[in-house]
ROTOR-670116 format. One record per residue (C-alpha): residue number from 1; residue in one letter; x, y, z. Coordinates in nm, 2 decimals, padded with zeros to 4 digits. Layout:
BEGIN
{nr = NUM	rest = A	X = X	Y = Y	Z = Z}
...
// end
This chain:
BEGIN
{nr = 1	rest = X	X = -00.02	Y = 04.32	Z = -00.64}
{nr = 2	rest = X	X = 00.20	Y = 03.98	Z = -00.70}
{nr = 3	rest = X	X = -00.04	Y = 03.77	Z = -00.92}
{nr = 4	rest = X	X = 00.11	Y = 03.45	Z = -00.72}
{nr = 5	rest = X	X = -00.05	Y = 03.59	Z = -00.43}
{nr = 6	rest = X	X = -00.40	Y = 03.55	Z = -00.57}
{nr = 7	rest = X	X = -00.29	Y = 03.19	Z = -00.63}
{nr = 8	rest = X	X = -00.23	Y = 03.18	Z = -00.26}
{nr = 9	rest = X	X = -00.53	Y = 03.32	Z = -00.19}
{nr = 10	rest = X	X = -00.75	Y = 03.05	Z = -00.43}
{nr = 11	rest = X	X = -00.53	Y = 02.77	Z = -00.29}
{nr = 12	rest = X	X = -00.59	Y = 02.85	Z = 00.10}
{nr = 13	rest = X	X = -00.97	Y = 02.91	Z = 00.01}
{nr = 14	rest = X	X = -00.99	Y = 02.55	Z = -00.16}
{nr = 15	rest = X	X = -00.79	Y = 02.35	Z = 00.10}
{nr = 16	rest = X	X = -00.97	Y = 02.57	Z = 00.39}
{nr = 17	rest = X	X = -01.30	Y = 02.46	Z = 00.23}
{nr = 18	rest = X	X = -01.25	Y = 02.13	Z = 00.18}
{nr = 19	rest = X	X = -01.09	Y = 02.06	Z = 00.49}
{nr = 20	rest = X	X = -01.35	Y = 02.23	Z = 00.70}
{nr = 21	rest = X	X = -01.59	Y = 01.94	Z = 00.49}
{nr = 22	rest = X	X = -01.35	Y = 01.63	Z = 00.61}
{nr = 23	rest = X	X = -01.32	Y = 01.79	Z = 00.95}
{nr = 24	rest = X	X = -01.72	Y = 01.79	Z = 01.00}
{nr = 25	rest = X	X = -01.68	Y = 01.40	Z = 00.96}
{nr = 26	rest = X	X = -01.40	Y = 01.32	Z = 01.16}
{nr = 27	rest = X	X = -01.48	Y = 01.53	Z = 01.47}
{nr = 28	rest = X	X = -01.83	Y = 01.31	Z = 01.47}
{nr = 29	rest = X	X = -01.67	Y = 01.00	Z = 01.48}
{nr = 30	rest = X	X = -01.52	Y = 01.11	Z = 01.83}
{nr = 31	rest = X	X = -01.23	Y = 00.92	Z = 01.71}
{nr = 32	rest = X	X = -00.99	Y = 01.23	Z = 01.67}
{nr = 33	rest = X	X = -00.69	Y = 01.00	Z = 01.64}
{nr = 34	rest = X	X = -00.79	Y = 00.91	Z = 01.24}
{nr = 35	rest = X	X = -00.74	Y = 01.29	Z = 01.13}
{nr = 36	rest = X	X = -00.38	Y = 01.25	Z = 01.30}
{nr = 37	rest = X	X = -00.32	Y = 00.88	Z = 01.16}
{nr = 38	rest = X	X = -00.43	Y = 01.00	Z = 00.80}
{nr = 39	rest = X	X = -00.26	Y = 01.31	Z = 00.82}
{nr = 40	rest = X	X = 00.08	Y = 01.19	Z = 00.94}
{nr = 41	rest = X	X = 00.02	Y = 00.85	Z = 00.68}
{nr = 42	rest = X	X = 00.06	Y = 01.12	Z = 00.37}
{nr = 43	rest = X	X = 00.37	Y = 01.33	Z = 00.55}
{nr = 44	rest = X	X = 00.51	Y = 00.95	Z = 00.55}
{nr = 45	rest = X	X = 00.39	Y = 00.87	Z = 00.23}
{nr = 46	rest = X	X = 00.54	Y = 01.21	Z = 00.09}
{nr = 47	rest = X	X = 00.90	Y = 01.21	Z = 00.24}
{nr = 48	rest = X	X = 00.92	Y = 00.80	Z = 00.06}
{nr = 49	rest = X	X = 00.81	Y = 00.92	Z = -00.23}
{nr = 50	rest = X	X = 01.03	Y = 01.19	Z = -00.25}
{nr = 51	rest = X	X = 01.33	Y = 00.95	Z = -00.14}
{nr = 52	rest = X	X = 01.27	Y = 00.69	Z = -00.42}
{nr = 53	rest = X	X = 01.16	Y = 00.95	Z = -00.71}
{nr = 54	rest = X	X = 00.82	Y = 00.88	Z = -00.73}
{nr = 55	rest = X	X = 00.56	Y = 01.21	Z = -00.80}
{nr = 56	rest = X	X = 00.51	Y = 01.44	Z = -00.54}
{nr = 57	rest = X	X = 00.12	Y = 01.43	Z = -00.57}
{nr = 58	rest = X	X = 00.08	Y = 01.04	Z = -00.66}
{nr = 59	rest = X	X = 00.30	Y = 00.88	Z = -00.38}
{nr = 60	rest = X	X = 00.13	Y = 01.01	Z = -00.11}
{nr = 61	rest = X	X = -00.23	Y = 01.01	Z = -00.22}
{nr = 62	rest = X	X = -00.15	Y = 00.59	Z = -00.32}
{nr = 63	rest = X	X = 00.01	Y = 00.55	Z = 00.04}
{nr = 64	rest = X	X = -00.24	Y = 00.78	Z = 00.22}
{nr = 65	rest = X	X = -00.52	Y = 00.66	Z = 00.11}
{nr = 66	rest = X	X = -00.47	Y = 00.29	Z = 00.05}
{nr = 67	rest = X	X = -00.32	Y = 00.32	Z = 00.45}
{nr = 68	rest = X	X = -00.69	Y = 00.53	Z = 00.55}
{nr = 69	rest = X	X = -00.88	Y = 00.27	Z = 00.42}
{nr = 70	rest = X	X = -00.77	Y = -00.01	Z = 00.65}
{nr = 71	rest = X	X = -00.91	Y = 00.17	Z = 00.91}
{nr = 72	rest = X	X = -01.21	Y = 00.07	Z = 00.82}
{nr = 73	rest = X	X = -01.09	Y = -00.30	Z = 00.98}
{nr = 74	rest = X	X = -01.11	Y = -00.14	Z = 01.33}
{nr = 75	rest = X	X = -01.47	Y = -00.15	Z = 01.45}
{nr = 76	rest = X	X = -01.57	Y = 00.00	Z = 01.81}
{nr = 77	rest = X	X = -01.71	Y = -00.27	Z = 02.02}
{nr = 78	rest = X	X = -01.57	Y = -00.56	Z = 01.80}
{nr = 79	rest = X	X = -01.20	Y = -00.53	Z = 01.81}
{nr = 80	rest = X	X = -01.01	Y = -00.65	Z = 02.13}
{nr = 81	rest = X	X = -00.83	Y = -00.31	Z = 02.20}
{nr = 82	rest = X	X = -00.98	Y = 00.00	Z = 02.19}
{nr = 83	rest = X	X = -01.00	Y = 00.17	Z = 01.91}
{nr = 84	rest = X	X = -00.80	Y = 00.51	Z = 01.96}
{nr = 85	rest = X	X = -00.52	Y = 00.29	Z = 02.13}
{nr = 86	rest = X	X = -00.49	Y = 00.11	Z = 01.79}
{nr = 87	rest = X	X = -00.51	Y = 00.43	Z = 01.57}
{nr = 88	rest = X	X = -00.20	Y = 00.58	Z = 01.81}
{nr = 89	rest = X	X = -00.01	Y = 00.31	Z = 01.79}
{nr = 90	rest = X	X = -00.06	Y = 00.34	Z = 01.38}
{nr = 91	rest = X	X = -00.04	Y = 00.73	Z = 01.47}
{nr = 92	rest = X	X = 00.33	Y = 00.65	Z = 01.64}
{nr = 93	rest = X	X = 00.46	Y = 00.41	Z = 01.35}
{nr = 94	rest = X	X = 00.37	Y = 00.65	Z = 01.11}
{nr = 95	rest = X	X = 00.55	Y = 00.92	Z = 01.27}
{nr = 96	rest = X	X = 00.88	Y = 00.69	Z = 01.30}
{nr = 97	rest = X	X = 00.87	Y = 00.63	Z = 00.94}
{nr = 98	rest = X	X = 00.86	Y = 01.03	Z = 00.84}
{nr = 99	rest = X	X = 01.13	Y = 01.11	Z = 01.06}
{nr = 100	rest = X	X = 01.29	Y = 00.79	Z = 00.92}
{nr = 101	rest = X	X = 01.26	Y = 00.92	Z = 00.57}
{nr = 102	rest = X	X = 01.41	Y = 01.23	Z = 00.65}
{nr = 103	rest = X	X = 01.69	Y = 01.11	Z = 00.82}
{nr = 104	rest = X	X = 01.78	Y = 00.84	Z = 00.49}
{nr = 105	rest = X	X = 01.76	Y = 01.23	Z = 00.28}
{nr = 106	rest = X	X = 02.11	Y = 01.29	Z = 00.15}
{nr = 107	rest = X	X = 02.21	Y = 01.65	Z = 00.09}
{nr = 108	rest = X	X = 01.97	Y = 01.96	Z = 00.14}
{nr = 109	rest = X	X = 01.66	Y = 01.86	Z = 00.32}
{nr = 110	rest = X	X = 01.46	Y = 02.20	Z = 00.34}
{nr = 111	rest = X	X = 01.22	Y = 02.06	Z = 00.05}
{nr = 112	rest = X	X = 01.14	Y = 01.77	Z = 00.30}
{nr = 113	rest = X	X = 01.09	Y = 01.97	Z = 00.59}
{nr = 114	rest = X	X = 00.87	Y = 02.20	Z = 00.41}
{nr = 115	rest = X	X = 00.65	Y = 01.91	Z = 00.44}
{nr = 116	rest = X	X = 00.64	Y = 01.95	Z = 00.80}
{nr = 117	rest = X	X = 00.58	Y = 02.26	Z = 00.84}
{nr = 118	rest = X	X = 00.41	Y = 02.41	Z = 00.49}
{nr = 119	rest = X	X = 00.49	Y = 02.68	Z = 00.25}
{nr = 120	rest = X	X = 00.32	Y = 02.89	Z = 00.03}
{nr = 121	rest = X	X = 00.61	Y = 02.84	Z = -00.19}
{nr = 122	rest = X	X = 00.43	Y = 02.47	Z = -00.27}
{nr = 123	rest = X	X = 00.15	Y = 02.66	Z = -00.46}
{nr = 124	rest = X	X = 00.15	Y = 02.63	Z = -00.83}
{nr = 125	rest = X	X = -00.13	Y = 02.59	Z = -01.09}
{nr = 126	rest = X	X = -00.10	Y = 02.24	Z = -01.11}
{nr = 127	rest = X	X = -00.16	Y = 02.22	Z = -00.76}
{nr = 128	rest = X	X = -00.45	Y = 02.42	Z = -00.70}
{nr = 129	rest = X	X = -00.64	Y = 02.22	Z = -00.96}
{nr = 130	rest = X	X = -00.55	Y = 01.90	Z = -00.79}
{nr = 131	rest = X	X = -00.65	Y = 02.04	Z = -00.43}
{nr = 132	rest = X	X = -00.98	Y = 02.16	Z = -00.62}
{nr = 133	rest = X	X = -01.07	Y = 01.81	Z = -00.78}
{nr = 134	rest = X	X = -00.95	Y = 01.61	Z = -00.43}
{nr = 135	rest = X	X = -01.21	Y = 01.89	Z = -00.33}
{nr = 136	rest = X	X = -01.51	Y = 01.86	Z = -00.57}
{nr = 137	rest = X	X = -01.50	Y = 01.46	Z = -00.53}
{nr = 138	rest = X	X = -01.52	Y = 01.47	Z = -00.17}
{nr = 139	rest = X	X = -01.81	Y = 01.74	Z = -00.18}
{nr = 140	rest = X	X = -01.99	Y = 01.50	Z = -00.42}
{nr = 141	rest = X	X = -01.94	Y = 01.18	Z = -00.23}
{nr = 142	rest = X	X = -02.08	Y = 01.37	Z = 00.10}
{nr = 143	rest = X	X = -02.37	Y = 01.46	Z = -00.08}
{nr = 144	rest = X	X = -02.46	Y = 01.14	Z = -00.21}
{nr = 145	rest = X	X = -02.40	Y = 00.95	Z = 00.04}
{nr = 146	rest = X	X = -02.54	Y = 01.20	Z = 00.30}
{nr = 147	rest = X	X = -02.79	Y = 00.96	Z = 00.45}
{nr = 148	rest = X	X = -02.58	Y = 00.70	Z = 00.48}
{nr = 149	rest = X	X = -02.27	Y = 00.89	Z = 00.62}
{nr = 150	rest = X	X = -02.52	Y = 01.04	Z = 00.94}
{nr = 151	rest = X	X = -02.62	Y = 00.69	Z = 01.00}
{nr = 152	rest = X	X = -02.20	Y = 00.55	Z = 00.99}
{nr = 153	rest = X	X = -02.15	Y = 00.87	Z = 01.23}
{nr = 154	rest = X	X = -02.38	Y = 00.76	Z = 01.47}
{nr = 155	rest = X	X = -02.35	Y = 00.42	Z = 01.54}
{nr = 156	rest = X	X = -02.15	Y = 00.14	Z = 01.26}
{nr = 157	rest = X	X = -02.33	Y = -00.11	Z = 01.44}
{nr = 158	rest = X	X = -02.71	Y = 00.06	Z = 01.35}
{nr = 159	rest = X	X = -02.59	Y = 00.15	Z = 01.02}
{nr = 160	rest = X	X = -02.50	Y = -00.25	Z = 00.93}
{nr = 161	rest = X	X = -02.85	Y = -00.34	Z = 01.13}
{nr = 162	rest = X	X = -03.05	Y = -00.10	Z = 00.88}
{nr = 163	rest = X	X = -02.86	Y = -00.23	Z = 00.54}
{nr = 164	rest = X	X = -02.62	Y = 00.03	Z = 00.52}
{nr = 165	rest = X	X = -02.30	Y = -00.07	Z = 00.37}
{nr = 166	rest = X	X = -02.11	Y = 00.05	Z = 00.65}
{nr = 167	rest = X	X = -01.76	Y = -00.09	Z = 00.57}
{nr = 168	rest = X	X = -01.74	Y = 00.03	Z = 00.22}
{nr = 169	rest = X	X = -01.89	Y = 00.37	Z = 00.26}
{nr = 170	rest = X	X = -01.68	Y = 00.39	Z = 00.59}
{nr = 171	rest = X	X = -01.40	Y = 00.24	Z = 00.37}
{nr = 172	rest = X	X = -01.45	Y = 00.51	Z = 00.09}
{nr = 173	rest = X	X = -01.46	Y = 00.78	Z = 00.33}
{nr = 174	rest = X	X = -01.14	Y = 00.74	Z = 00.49}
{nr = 175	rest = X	X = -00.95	Y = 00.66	Z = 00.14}
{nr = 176	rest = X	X = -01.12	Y = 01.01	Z = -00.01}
{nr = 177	rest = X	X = -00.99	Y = 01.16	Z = 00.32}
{nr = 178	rest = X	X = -00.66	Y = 01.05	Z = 00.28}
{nr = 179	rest = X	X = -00.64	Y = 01.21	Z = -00.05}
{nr = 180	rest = X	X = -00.75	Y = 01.56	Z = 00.05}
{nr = 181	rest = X	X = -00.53	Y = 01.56	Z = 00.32}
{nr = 182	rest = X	X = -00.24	Y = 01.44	Z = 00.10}
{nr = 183	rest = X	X = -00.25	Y = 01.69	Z = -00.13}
{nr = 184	rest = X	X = -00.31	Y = 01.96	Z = 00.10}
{nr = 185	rest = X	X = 00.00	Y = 01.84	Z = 00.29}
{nr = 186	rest = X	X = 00.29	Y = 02.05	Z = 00.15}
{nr = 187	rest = X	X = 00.05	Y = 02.39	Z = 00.17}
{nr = 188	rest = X	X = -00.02	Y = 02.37	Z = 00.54}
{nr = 189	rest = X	X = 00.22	Y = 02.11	Z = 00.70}
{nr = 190	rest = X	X = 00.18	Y = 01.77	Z = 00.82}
{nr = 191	rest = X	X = 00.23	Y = 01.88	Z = 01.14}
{nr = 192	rest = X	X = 00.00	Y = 02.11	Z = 01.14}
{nr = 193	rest = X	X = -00.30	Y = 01.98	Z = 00.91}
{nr = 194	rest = X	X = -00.51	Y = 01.86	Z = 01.17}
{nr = 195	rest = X	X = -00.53	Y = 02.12	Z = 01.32}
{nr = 196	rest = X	X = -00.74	Y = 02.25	Z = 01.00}
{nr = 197	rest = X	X = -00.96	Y = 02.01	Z = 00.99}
{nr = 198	rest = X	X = -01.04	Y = 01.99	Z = 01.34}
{nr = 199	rest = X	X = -01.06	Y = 02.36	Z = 01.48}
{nr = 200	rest = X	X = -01.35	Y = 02.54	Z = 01.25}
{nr = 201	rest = X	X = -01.53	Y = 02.18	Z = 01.26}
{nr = 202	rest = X	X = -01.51	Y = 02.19	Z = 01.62}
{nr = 203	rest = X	X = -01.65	Y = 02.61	Z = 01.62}
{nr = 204	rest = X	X = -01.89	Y = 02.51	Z = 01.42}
{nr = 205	rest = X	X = -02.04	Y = 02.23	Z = 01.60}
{nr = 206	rest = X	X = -02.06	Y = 02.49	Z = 01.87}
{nr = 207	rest = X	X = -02.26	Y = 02.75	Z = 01.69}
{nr = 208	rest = X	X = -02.48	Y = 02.56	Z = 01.48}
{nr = 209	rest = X	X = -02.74	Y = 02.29	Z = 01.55}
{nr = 210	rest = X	X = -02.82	Y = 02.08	Z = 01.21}
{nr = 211	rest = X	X = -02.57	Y = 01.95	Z = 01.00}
{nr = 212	rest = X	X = -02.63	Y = 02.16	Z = 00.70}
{nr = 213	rest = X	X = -02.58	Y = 02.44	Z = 00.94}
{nr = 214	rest = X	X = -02.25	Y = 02.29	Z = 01.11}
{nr = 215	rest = X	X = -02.12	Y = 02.18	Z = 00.71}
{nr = 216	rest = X	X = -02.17	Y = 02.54	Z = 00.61}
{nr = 217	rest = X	X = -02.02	Y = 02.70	Z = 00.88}
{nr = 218	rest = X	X = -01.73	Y = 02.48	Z = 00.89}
{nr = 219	rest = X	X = -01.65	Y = 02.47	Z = 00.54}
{nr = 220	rest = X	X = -01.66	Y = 02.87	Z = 00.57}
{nr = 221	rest = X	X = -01.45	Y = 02.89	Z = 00.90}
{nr = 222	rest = X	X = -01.17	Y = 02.61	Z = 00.76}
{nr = 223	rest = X	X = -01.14	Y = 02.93	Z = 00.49}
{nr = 224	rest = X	X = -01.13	Y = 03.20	Z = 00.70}
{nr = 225	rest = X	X = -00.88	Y = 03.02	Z = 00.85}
{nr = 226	rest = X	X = -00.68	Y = 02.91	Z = 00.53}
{nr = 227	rest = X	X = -00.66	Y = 03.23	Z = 00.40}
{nr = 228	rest = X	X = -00.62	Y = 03.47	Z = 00.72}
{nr = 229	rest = X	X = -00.34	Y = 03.22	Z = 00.80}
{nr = 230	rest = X	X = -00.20	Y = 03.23	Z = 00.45}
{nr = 231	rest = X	X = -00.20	Y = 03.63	Z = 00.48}
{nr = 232	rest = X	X = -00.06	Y = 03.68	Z = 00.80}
{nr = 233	rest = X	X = 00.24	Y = 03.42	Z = 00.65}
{nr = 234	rest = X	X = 00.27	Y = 03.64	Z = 00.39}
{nr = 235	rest = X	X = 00.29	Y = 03.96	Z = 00.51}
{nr = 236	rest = X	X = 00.48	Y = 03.86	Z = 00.82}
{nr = 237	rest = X	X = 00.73	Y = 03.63	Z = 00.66}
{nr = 238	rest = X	X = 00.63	Y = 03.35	Z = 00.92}
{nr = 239	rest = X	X = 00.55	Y = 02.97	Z = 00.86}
{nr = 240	rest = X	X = 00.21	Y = 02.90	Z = 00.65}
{nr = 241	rest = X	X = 00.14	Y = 02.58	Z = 00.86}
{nr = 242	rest = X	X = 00.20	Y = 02.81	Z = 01.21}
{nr = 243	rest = X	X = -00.01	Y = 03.06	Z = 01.09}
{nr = 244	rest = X	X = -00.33	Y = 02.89	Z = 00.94}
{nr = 245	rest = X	X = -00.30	Y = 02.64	Z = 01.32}
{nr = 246	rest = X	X = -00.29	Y = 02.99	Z = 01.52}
{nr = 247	rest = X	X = -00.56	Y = 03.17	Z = 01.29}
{nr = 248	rest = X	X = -00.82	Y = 02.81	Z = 01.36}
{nr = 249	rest = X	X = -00.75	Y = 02.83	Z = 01.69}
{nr = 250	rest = X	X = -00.93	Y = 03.21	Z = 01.71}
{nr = 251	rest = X	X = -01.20	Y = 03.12	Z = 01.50}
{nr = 252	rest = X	X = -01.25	Y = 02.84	Z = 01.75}
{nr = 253	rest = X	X = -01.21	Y = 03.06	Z = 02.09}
{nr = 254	rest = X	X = -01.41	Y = 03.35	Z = 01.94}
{nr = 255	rest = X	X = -01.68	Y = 03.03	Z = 01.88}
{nr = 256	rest = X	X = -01.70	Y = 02.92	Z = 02.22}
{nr = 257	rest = X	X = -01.69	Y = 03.34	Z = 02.31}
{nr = 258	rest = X	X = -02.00	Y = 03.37	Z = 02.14}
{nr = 259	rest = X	X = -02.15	Y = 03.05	Z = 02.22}
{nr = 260	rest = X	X = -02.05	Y = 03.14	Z = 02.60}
{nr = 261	rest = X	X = -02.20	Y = 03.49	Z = 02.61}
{nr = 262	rest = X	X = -02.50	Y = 03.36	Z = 02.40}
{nr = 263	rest = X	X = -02.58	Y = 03.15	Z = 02.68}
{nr = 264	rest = X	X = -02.55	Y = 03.41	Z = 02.95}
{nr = 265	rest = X	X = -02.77	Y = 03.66	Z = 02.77}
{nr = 266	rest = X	X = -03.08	Y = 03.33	Z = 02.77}
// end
């Protein structure tokens, strides 16, 4: 067998991993418009870079993340429009300035629109071993700032009361986020990304109570999903992104299946 499709196979496993992490977070916060504002800030952050030269891993992780971290500024409760309205209208400019971006691209855009839509043919060495450090930091911040991440999730407001530094944890978070998601961006799609990180969350929140529980079984179903997406692409000659959105989307209903007839059989 084609050693690049053992690459493929390490990539998906990585960026299904460490996606499933992030989406344990973000499906918490009950804010789901921050996965699509991140997500769509690195597909903007990518298509400029590429337009003014800049590197195809550093220009979006800089944009992603620096744009991520602002969110931080919009606190439930405190702000004078509600939250999620705020993160779509970011979620909206952001989407203007991709398509933007694609429209100032002179001559063949199919390397751009990969972006869009993902492709294994993105997956080198160099970029597995970035996706796998974005990865490893974000495992280690989670786990050392475990405590204070379940208090953020629950309330910002009980989380300042009880000395937690809510902004810059919060802050940090979303600036780590914006980095996986950035470099996992031309593997699965910025279109489709969120979908990743918010369908084995979501299945796993439904099978599991705990959140060591629900971080296990969502970092293993954002794999299963990675991989059985980037297989089917493969073998089937269909779009990566497409596949690994429609692959989440069983582990998800085959979730709420079990979680359905489990309930039944009590």
């Amino acid at each position: 067998m084609d050693p690049f499709f053992y690459l493929v196979i390490l990539a998906g496993a990585i960026a299904g991993a460490s996606c499933g992490l992030l989406g344990v977070y973000l499906v918490a916060l009950r804010l789901p418009f921050i996965g699509v504002f991140i997500s769509h800030t690195a597909m903007a952050g990518s298509v400029f870079a590429y337009l003014v030269g800049l590197d195809s891993t550093v220009g979006p992780v800089v944009v992603s993340s620096l744009a991520s971290m602002c969110l931080a500024g919009i606190r439930p409760g405190r702000s004078r429009i509600d939250p999620n309205v705020a993160l779509a209208i970011l979620f909206s400019l952001m989407l203007g300035l991709t398509f933007l971006g694609i429209g100032l691209v002179e001559g063949s855009r199919t390397e751009i629109l990969g972006l869009l839509w993902g492709s294994i043919l993105f997956v080198r060495v160099g970029s597995v071993v970035v996706i796998a450090a974005a990865a490893v930091v974000f495992a280690v911040f989670a786990l050392l700032f475990n405590k204070e991440l379940k208090v953020l999730l629950f309330s910002r407001t009980i989380a300042s009361a009880t000395g937690v530094h809510e902004t810059f944890v919060y802050a940090l978070f979303l600036g780590l986020a914006g980095i996986v998601l950035a470099v996992n961006l031309p593997l699965v799609g910025g279109l489709m990304i969120f979908s990743l990180i918010t369908n084995p969350a979501a299945a796993a929140y439904r099978v599991c109570r705990g959140h060591r529980a629900v971080v296990l079984a969502s970092t293993l179903f954002g794999v299963l999903s990675a991989v059985g997406g980037f297989i089917a692409s493969y073998y089937l000659n269909l779009p990566t992104g497409a596949c690994i959105v429609l692959t989440s989307a069983v582990v998800f209903a085959l979730a709420a299946l079990y979680c359905t007839l489990a309930r039944r059989a009590d």
